[in-house]
N, C-alpha and C positions, 0 to 999 in steps of 0.2 A: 351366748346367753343360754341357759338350762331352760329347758321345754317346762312348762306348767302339766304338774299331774294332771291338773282340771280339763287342762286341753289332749292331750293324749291318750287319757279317759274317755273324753268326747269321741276322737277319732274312733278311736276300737271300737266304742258302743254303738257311731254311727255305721262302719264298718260290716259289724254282726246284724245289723235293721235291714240295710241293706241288700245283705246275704237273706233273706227270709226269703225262702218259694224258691228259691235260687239252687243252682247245682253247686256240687262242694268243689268243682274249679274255678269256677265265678268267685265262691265263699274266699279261698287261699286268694284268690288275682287281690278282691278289696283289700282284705288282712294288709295285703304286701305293700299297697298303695297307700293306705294308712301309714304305715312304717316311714314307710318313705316321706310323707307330708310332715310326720313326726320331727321327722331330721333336717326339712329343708324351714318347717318351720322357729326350729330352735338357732335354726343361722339368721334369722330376722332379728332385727332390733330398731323398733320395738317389737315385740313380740305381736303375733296375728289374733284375730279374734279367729275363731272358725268360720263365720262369717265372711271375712277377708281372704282366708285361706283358700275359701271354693270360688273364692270373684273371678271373675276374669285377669284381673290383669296377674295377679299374684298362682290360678291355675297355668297361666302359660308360663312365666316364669319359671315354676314346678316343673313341667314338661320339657323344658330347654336343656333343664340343671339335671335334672334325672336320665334324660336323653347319654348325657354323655357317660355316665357310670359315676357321675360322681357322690349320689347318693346310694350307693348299695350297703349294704350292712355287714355281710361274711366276707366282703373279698378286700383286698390291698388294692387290688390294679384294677383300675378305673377304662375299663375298655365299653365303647359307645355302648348302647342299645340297640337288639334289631328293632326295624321296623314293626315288627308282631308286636312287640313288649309296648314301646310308645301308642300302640291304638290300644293297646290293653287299657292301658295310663287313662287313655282321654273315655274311656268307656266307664271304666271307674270311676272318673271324677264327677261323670254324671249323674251317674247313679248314689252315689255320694251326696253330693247338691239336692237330688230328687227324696232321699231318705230324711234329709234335714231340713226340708221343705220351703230351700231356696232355689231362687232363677240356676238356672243350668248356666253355667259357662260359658261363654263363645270362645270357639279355640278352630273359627277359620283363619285366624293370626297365623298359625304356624304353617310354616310351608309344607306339602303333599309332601311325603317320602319319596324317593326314587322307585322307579320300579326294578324289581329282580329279575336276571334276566337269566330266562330257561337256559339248560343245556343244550344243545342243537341232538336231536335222534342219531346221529351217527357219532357226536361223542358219547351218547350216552349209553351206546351200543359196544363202542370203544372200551369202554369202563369196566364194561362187564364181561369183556373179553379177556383184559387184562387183572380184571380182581379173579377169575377161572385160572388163569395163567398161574398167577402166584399161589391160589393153590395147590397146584404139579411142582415147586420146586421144592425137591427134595423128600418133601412127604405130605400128605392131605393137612392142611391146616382149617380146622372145621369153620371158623374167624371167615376165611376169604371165602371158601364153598358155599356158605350161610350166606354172604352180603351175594357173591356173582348171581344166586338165585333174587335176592331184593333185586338188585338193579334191573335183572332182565324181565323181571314180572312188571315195574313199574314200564318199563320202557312198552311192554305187551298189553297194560291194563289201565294204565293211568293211575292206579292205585293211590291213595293216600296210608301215613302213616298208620296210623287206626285202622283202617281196614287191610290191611297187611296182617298186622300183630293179629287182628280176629280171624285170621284164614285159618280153617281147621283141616285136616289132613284128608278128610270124607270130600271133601269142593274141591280137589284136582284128581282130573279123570284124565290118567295117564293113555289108558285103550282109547278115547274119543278125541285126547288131546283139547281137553279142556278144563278151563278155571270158569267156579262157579262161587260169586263172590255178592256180599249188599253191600251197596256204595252206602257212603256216610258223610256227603256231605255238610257242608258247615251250614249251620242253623237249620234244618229238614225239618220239617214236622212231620211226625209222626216214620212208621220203617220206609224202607224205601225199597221198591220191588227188583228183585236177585238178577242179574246179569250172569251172563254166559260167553264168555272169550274164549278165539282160539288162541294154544299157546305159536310161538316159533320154535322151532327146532334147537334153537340157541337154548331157550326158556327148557324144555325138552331134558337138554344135555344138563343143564343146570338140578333140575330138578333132579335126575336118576345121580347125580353126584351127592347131592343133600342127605338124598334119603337113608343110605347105609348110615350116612355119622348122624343121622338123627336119630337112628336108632340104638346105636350105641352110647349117644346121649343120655338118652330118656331108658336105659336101662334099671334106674333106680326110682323111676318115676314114670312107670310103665301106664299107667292110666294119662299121661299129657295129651291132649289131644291135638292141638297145636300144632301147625307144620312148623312154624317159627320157633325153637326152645333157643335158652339160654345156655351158651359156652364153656361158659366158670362158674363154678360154683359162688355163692357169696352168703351174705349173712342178713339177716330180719332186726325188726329194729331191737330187739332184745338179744342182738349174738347169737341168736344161733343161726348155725351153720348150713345154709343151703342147698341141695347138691344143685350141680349142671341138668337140664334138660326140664327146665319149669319154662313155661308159657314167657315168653317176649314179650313187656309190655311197651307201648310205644315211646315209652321218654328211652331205654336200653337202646330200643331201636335208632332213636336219633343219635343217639350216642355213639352206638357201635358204627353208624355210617362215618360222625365226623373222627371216629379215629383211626377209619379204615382210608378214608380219602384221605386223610392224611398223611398217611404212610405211603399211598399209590400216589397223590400228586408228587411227592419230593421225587418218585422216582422217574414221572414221567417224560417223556422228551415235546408230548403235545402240546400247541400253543396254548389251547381250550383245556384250563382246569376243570376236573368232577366237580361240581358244587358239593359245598360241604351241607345241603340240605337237600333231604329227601323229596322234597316238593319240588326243587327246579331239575327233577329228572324227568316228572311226567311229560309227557309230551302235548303243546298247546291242543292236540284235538284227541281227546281219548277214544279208543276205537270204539265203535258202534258195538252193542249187544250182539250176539249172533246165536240161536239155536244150534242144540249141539248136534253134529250129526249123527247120521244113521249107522250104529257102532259094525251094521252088517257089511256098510261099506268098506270097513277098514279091514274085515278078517281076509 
C-alpha cells in the first residue's frame, strides 16, 4: 500500500517541532526516524493513523523491523543495526509522541541489547604495536602512523572519538610528556574542566612518528591546527577538490579505524580481534588526571 502524502507530511512536520531547541544531530537522528516510520508504515494494511503509529504496540514493532536493516533507504543489504542506532530509534520515538501530544510509548517490551565488550589493555596495546609495525613495511604509510598514534592515546587517556578529532597540536607537551585534553562526555552540561595525562613511551614513539608526515600533510594547509589531519585529499559537497591535511572530523575518524582493523584483523594470528569501534578500546578505568610535571625535572 502507498503511504498517504497526509501522513508523511504529518511525519516531517512532526519531525521538524520536534527538532525545535534541539541540536542539528538530534534534528538529522528524527528526520531519519521519520523516514523510516514512513516506509514501515506504508507496509501496513490498513494503513496507520499517526496516532497508531507512535502507540506502543505498532512503536515496538517499528523497533524490531528497523532493528534488523530492513527499513533503510540507500543501501540493498539489510545488515542489523548497532545498538547505538536502536536507542537512537526509541529516543525518537519519544520525543515524536511528546511533539504530537500523545502518551509516550512503552518500549520496556524489547529486550536490553547485549553489552559490548571492551578490548582487554594488552590487546589494545597489541594493536598499536602492530598498526606501528605496518607502518615500517616498506615505507611510512601516513594511514597506519595516524591510527598507531589513535590507539595508543586511547589506550593512555580513555579518550572518546570527539575528543580526539578536537586535540590541537598546542595540548601535547612532548618535553613534559604530556596530553592536555577536555573530556566531552555524553550529555555534560555545560565545559568540562581540562585534564592532564602522562603519555607512555609507546604513545611517545607514536607521536614523534606522526609528526614529520603531519607536517608534510598540512603543507597546503599550513594554518591546520589539528594533530589529527586528513590523509586523502577528497571533495565538498559541490566537487570541489580538497587537499589532504584538513582537520579530522570524528565520523572520518570512525571510519578510518573500521578500515584500518580491517585490514589488521585479516592479518592477525591473535585470538582477540581489534574492535572495529573506537569506543571499546578505552580502557574500563580511564587514568586519573595528573598535574604535569616540573619540566626542570626532566632537563
Amino acid at each position: 500500500m502507498n503511504l498517504s502524502d497526509d501522513l508523511e507530511e504529518q511525519l516531517r512536520a512532526l519531525a521538524r517541532g520536534a527538532a525545535e531547541g534541539r541540536s542539528t544531530a538530534r534534528a538529522r537522528q528524527l528526520a531519519w526516524v521519520a523516514g523510516e516510520l514512513s516506509r514501515f508504515a506504508a507496509e501496513r494494511d490498513p494503513l496507520p493513523s499517526l496516532s497508531e503509529l507512535l502507540s506502543t504496540d505498532l512503536a515496538v514493532r517499528y523497533l524490531q523491523l528497523a532493528g534488523t536493516g530492513a527499513l533503510r533507504a540507500r543501501s540493498a543489504a539489510s545488515a542489523p543495526s548497532t545498538p547505538a542506532s536502536n536507542r537512537v530509534r526509541a529516543v525518537c520515538l519519544t520525543l515524536l509522541a511528546r511533539s504530537a501530544g500523545l502518551a509516550e510509548p512503552s518500549l520496556d517490551r524489547l529486550p536490553a541489547p547485549a553489552l559490548s565488550v571492551r578490548a582487554s589493555a594488552a590487546s589494545a596495546r597489541q594493536a598499536g604495536a602492530e598498526l606501528a609495525s605496518e607502518a615500517r613495511r616498506g615505507r611510512p604509510l601516513p594511514t597506519w602512523v595516524r591510527h598507531a598514534l589513535v590507539v595508543e592515546l586511547i589506550a593512555d587517556t580513555g579518550m572518546r572519538v570527539g575528543e580526539l578529532a578536537a586535540l590541537q597540536l598546542s595540548d601535547m607537551d612532548l618535553a613534559a610528556r604530556t596530553l592536555t585534553y577536555v573530556p566531552r562526555p555524553p550529555a555534560a552540561q555545560g565545559k568540562q574542566p581540562a585534564r592532564t595525562v602522562m603519555l607512555s613511551p609507546a604513545t611517545l614513539r607514536a607521536v614523534r612518528a606522526w609528526l614529520p608526515e603531519r607536517e608534510r600533510l598540512t603543507a597546503l594547509t599550513p594554518r591546520t591546527s589539528t594533530l589529527l589531519v586528513s590523509v586523502h585529499g577528497n571533495h565538498d559537497g559541490d566537487g570541489a577538490r580538497r587537499p589532504p591535511g584538513l582537520p579530522l572530523q570524528p565520523r572520518g575518524l570512525a571510519r578510518a579505524h573500521r578500515r584500518a582493523v580491517a585490514t589488521l584483523n585479516a592479518r592477525r594470528t591473535a585470538a582477540e580481534l581489534v574492535p572495529n569501534t573506537l569506543g571499546l578500546l578505552r580502557p574500563a578505568d580511564p587514568p586519573a588526571p595528573q598535574d604535569a610535571p616540573d619540566r626542570s625535572s626532566l632537563i
